[in-house]
C-alpha positions as CSV (number, residue, x, y, z in Angstrom):
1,X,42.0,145.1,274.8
2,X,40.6,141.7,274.9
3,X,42.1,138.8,273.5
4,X,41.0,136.4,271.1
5,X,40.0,133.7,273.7
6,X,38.1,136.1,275.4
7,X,34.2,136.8,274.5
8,X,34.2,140.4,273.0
9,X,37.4,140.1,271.1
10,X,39.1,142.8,269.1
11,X,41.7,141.5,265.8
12,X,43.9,144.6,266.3
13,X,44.2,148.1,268.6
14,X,40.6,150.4,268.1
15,X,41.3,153.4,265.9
16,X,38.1,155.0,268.0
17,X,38.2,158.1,265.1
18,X,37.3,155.6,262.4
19,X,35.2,153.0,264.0
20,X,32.6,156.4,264.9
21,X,33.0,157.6,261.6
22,X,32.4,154.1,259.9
23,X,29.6,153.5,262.1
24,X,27.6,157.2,261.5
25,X,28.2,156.4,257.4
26,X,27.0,152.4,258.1
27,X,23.8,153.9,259.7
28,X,22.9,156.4,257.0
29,X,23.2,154.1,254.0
30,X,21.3,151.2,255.9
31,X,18.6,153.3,256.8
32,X,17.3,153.9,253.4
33,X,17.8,150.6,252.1
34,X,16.1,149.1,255.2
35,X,13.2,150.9,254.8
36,X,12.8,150.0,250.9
37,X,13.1,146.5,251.8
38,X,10.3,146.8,254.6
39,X,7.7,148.7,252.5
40,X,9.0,146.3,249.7
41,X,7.6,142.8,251.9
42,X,4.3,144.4,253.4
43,X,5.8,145.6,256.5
44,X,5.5,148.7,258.7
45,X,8.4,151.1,257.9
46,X,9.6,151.3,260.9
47,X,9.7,147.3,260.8
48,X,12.6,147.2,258.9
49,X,15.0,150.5,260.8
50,X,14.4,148.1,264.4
51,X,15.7,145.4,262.0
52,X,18.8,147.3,261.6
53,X,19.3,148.2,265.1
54,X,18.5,144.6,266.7
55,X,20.4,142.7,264.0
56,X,23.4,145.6,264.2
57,X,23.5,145.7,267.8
58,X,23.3,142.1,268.4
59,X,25.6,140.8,265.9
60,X,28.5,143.2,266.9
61,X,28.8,142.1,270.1
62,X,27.8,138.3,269.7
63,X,29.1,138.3,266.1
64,X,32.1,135.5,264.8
65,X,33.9,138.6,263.2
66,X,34.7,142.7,264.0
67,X,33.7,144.4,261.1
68,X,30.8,142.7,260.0
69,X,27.2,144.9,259.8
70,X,24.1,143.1,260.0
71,X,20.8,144.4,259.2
72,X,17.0,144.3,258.3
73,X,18.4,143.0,254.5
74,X,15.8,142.4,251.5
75,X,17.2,138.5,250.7
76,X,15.6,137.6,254.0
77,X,12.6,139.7,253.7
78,X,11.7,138.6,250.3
79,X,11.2,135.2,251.5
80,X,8.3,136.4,253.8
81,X,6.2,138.5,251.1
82,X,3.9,135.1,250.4
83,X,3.6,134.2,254.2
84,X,2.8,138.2,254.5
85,X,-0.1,138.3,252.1
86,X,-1.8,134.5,252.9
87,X,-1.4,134.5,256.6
88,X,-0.7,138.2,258.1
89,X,2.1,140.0,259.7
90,X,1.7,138.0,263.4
91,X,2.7,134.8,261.2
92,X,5.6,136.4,259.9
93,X,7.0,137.8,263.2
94,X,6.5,134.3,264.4
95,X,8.6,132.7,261.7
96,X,11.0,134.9,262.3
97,X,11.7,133.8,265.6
98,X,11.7,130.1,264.3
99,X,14.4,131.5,261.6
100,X,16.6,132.7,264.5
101,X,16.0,129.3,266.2
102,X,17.2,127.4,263.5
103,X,20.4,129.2,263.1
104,X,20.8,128.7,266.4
105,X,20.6,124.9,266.3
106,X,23.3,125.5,262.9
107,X,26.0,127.2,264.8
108,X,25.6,125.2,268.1
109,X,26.3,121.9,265.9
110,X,28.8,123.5,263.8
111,X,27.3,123.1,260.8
112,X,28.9,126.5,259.4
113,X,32.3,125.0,258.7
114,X,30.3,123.5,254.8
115,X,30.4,127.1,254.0
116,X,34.4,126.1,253.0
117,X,32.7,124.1,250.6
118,X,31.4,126.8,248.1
119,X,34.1,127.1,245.3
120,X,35.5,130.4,244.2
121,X,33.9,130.1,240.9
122,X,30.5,130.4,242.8
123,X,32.1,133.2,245.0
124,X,33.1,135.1,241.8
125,X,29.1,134.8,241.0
126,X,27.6,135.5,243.8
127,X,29.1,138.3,244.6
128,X,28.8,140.0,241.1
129,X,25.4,138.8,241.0
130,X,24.6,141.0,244.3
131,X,27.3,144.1,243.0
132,X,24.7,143.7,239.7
133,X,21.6,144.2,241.9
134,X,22.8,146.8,244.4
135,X,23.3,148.6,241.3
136,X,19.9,147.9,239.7
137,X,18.0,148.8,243.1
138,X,19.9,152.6,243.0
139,X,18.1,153.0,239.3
140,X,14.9,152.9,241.8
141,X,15.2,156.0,242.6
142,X,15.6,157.7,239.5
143,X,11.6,156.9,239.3
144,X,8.6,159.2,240.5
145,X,5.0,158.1,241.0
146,X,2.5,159.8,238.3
147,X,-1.2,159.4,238.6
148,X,-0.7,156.5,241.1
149,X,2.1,154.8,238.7
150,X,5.6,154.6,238.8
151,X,8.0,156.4,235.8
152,X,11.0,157.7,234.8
153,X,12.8,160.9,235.9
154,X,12.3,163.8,233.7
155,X,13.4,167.0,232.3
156,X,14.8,169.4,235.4
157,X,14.3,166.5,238.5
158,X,16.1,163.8,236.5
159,X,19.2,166.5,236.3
160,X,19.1,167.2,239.6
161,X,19.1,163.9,240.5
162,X,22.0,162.8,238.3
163,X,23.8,165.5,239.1
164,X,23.4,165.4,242.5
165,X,24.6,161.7,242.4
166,X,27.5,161.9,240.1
167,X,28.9,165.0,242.6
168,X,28.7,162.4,245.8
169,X,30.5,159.7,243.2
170,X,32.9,162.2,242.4
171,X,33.8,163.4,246.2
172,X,33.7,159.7,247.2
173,X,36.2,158.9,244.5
174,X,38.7,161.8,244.7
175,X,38.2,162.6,248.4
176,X,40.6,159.6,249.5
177,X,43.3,161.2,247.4
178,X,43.2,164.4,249.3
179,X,43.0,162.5,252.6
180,X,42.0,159.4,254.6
181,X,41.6,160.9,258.0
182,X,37.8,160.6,257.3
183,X,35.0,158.4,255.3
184,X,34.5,159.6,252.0
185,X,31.2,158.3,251.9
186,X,30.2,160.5,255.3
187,X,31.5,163.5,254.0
188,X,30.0,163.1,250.4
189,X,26.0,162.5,252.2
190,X,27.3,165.9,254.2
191,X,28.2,167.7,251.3
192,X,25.5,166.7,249.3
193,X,23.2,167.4,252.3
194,X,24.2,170.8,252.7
195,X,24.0,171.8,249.0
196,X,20.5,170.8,248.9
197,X,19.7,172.5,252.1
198,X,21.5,175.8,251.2
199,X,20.3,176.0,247.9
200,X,16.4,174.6,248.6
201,X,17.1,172.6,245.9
202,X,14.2,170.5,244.7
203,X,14.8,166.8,245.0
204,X,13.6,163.4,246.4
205,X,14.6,163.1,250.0
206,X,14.2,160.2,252.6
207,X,11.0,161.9,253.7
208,X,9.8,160.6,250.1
209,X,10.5,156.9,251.0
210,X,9.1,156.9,254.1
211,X,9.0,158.6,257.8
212,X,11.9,157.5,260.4
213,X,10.0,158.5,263.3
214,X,9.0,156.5,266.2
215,X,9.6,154.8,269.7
216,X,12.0,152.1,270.8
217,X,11.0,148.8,269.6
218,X,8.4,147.1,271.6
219,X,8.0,143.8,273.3
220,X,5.6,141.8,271.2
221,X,4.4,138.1,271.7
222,X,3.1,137.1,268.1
223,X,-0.2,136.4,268.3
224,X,-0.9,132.9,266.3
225,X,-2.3,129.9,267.4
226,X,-0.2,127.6,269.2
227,X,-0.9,124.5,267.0
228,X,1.1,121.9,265.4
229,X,-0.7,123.6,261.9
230,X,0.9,126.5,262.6
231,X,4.1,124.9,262.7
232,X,3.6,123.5,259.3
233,X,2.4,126.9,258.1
234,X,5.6,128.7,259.5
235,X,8.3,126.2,259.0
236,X,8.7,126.4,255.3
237,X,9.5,129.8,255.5
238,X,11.5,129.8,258.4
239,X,13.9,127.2,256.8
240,X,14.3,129.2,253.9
241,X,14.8,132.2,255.6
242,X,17.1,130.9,258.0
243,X,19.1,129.4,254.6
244,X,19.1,132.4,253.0
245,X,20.4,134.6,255.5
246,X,23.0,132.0,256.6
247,X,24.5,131.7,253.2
248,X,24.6,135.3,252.5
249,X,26.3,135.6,256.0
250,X,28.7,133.3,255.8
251,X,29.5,134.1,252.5
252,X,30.0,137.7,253.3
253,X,32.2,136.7,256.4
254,X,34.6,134.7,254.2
255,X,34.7,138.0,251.8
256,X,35.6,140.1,255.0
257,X,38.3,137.3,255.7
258,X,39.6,137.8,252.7
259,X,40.0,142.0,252.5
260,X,41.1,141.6,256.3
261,X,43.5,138.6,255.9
262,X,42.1,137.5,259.6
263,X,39.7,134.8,260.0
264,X,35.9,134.9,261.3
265,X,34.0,131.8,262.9
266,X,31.3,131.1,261.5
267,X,29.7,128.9,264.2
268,X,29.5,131.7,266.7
269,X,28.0,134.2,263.3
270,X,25.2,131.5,263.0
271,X,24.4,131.8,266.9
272,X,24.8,135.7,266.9
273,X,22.3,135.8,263.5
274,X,19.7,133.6,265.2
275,X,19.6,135.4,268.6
276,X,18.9,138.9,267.2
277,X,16.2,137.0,265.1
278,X,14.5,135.6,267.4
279,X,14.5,139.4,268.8
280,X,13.6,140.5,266.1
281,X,10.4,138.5,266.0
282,X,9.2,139.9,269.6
283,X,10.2,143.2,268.9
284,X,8.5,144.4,265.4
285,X,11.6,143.6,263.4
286,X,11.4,142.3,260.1
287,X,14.7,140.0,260.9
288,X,18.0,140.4,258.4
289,X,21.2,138.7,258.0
290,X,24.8,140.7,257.3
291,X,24.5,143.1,254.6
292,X,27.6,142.7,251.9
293,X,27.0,146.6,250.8
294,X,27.0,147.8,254.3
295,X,30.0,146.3,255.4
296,X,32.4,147.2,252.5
297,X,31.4,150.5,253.1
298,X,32.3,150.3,257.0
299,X,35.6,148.7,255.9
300,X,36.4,150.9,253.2
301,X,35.6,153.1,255.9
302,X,38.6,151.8,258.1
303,X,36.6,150.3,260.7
304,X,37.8,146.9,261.5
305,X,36.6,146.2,265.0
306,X,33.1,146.0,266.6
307,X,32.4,149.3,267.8
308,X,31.5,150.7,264.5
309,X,28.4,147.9,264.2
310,X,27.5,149.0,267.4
311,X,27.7,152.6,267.3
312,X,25.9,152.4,263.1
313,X,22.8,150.3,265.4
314,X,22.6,153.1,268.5
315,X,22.6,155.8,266.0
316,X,19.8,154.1,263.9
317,X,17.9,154.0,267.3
318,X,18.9,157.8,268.1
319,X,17.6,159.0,265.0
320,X,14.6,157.0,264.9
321,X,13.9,158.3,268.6
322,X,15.1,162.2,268.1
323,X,16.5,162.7,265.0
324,X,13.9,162.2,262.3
325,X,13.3,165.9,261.4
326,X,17.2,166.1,259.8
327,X,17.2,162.4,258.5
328,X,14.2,163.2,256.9
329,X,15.8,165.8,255.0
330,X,18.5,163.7,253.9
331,X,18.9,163.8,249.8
332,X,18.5,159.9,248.4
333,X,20.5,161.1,245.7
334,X,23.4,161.5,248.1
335,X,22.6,157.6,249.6
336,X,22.5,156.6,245.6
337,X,25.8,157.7,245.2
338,X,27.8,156.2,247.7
339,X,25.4,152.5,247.0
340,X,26.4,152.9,243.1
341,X,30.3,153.1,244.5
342,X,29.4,150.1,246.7
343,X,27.9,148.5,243.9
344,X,31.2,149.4,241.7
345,X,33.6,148.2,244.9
346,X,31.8,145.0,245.5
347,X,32.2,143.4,241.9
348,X,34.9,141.3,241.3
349,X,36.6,143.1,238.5
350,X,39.6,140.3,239.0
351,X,37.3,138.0,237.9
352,X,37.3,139.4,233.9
353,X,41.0,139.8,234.2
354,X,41.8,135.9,234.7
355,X,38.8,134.8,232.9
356,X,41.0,133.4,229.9
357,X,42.8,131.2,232.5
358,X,39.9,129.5,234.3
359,X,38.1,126.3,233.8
360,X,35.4,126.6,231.0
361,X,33.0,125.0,233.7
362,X,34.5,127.1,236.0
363,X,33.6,130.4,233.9
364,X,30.0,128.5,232.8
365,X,29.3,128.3,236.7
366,X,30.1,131.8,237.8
367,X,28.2,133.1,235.0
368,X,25.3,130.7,235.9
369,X,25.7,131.6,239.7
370,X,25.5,135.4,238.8
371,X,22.7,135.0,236.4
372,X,20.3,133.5,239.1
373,X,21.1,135.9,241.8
374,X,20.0,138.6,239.3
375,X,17.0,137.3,238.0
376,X,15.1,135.3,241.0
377,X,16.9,137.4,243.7
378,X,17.4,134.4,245.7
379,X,21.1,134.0,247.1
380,X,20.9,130.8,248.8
381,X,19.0,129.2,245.5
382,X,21.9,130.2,243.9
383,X,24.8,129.2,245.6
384,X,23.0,126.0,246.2
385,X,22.9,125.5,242.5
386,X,26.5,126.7,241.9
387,X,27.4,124.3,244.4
388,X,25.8,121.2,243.2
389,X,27.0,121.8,239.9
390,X,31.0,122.1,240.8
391,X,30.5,119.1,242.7
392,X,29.4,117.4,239.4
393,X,31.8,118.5,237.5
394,X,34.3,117.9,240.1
395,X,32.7,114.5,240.3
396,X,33.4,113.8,236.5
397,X,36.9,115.3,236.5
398,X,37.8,112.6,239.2
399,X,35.9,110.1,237.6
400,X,38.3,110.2,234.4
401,X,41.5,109.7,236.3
402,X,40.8,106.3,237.5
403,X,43.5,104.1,235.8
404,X,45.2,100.8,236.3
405,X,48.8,99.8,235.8
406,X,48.9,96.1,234.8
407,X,51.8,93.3,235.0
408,X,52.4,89.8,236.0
409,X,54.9,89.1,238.8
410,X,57.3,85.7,238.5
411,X,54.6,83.5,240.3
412,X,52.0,83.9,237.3
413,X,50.0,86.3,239.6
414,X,48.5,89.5,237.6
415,X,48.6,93.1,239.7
416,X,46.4,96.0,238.8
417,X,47.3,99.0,240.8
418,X,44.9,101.2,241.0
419,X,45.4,105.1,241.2
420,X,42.2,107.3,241.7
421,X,39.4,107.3,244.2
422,X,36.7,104.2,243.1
423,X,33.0,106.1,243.5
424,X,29.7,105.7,241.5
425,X,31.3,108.5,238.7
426,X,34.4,106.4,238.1
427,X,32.7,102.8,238.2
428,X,32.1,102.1,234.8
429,X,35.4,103.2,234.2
430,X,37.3,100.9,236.9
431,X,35.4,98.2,235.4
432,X,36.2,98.3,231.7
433,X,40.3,97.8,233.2
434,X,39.9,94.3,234.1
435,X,40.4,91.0,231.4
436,X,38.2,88.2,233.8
437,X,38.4,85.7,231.0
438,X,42.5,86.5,229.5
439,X,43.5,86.5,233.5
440,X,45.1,84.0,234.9
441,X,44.3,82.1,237.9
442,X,45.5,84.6,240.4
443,X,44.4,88.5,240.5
444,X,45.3,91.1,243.1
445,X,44.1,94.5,243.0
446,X,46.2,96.7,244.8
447,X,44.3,100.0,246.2
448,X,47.6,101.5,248.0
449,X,47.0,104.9,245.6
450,X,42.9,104.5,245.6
451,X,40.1,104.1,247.7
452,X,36.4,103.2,247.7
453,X,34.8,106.0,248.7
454,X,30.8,105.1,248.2
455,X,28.2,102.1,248.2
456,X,28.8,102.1,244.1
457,X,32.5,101.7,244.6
458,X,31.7,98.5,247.3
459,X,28.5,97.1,244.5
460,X,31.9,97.1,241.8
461,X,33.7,95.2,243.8
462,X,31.2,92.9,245.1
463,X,30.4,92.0,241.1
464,X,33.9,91.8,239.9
465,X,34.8,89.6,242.3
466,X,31.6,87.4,241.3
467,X,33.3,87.4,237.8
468,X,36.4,86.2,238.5
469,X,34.6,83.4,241.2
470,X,32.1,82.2,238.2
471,X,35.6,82.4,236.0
472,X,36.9,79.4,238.8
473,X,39.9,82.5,239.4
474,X,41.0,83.8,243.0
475,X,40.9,87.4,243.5
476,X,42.5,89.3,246.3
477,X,41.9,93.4,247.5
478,X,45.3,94.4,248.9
479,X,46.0,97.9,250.9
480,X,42.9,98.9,251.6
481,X,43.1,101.6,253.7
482,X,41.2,102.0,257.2
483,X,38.2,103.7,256.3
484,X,37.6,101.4,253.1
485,X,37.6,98.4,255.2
486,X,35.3,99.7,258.1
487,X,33.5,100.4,254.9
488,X,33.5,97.1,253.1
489,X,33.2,95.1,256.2
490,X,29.9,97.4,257.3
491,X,28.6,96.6,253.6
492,X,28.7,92.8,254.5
493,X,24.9,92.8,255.8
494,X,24.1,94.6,252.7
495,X,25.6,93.0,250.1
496,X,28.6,89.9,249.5
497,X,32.3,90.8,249.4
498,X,35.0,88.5,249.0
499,X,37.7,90.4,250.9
500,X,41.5,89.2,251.4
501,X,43.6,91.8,253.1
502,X,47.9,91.0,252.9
């Protein structure tokens, strides 16, 4: 047992049974999904299964939390589809590896910490948003190609399908009520699995998707020019792909903080993320970022240390190396099943429950938050947005609480106190409290419950005190705090301010 100080820490004593049962259920739901993703972005198949391995592997040892599962994911490879089709797969691989770089650089300069910034209005989106399409990518597979075009299930298949997945829904659900000594997820793909096999029962399998068989994942130097326009070409994408995968990361590890009641660092995630990226780009992966599906189903699972990561990535490699003929034969109707429970376990049902006693803005914003993720797919677009909007709103909230109590002391001299921060949204507002002409001769502005927080805080000051000096009155700025006068008194090469501190 390590301790928490120590590099490959542990949050609480290994339950060895469930970390090995986590990890073989981790691997057989990311399999599918990664190799959807890869075919989904132009990539090899077997692209996107070393994705899982190198980003699984990597992360749960380097990783800023146990219990996390990282993996070839389709939010980071749907930023590389354009770079794919204008410039070629050796491009991609190399942005890749400048991705990884990048989150590097983020989690050396502890840049993840802004991630406490997201509000859990956009948390309530995003992670219904991405419930919503885990849902709508199962629905995938109730399609067959006709005549070299995709359509609906049918007559007998579409029965068997259904069937087939409502029976792994129904074992995943009851199961747990019989007993918790294993996954209900692993048993329902086994159960499935069997029934298919015993029966020869007619169905799509992961054969259908794509084959799993190959060699270990080999060494690779892109091959691109190495000029400053490929830079340009590559950095675009890198950035966003490094964004994207960070957000969703980070936001996953706060939602795996939350169901654990322990707390991740998200510094050392951003390091692990990047390293098994830049891997990823010199050995045929098609990079990733945590996956939010895969790890509620290892914690549902009862894994909450990093074994299960590591043995979900060896057994990815296992079966890609050996064990291809009986993954082949796995039914996708069994991996549905346990992605639509995911999908079911990963919405915030909480969320409709207090709905009547949240914020309108706050309910306008997760629904907004949501809605993007749905539609353009693009998680860090949407937090981004989310976040820029509660910060507006947030802004005009504090912008109405500025206020001013007013009196005249026995020397003739008029106070304001001011309570509220003074910032460009509550200007206008701190301005309309003063009487220049009706004052008397002597004005102090008292900021012991306020401060100026911005440049259009010190511009306010700087004109009201050019009022009351055209008006032939004195006006004095009294308890100021430390950081507004470093402020104020840096401003003076910008701009004139008539400061008298008591």
């Amino acid at each position: 047992m390590f301790s928490r100080n120590r590099f490959f820490d542990f949050s609480q004593k290994v339950n060895y049974k469930n970390e090995i049962l986590a990890g073989l259920t981790v691997a057989m739901t990311m399999m599918p999904e990664s190799l959807s993703f890869a075919i989904l972005a132009g990539f090899p198949p077997l692209s996107g299964l070393y994705a899982a391995f190198i980003m699984g592997l990597i992360t749960s040892i380097l990783g800023g939390r146990p219990g996390l599962i990282s993996g070839g994911a389709g939010a980071t490879a749907i930023v590389l589809i354009a770079l794919m089709k204008s410039n070629g797969i050796e491009y991609v691989f190399a942005a890749i590896a400048l991705a990884g770089i990048i989150q590097i650089g983020v989690g050396l300069f502890k840049l993840g910490k802004f991630i406490s910034l997201v509000p859990q209005p956009v948390m309530y989106g995003f992670v219904n948003g991405l419930a919503v399409i885990i849902f709508m990518a199962q629905l995938q597979q109730f399609k067959t190609v006709v005549n070299g075009e995709s359509a609906w299930l049918s007559g007998t298949p579409l029965f068997i399908m259904g069937g087939l997945v409502l029976l792994t829904i129904a074992i995943v659900v009851l199961l747990p009520k019989i007993t918790k000594a294993v996954p209900p997820s692993l048993i329902a793909i086994i159960v499935v699995f069997l029934l298919v096999l015993g029966f020869n029962i007619d169905t799509k399998m992961v054969r259908d998707i794509a084959s799993v068989s190959g060699g270990f994942p080999p060494f690779h130097i892109p091959a691109i020019p190495l000029e400053f326009k490929t830079l340009q070409v590559i950095f675009p994408y890198a950035l966003i792909m490094a964004g994207v995968g960070l957000t969703e990361g980070l936001l996953t590890l706060n939602l795996v903080d939350e169901i654990t009641t322990t707390k991740g660092n998200g510094n050392r995630e951003c390091i692990a993320q990047g390293t098994a990226n830049i891997a990823n780009g010199f050995f045929f992966g098609m990079g990733g970022c945590p996956m939010i599906a895969q790890t509620l189903v290892n914690l549902s699972a009862g894994a909450r240390a990093r074994l299960s990561g590591i043995i979900a990535s060896l057994t990815i490699l296992i079966i890609i190396l050996f064990g291809a003929p009986i993954i082949d034969r796995v039914p996708m109707a069994a991996l549905t099943g346990v992605m639509i429970m995911v999908a079911i376990g990963t919405f915030e049902w909480v969320s409709f429950r207090i709905i009547n006693k949240m914020p309108r803005q706050d309910i306008f914003i997760g629904i907004l938050v949501a809605g993007i993720t749905i539609w353009l797919h693009n998680l860090a677009l949407a937090v981004l947005i989310g976040v820029i909007i509660s910060a507006l709103v947030f802004a005009w909230e504090s912008a109405k609480r500025i206020r001013a109590k007013k009196y005249i002391d026995e020397l003739g001299v008029k106070h304001y106190e001011i309570f509220g921060p003074l910032f460009f949204g509550s200007v206008a507002a701190f301005n309309e409290k003063f009487d220049v002409t009706g004052d008397p001769q002597e004005v102090i502005i008292d900021f012991n419950e306020s401060r100026v927080a911005d440049m259009s805080g010190i511009e306010a000051l700087n004109k009201l005190t050019e009022r009351y000096k055209l008006a032939g009155k004195k006006l004095h700025l009294q308890h100021l705090s430390e950081d507004c006068r470093t402020l104020l008194k840096n401003a003076e090469t910008v701009i004139e301010v008539n400061i008298k501190q008591f």
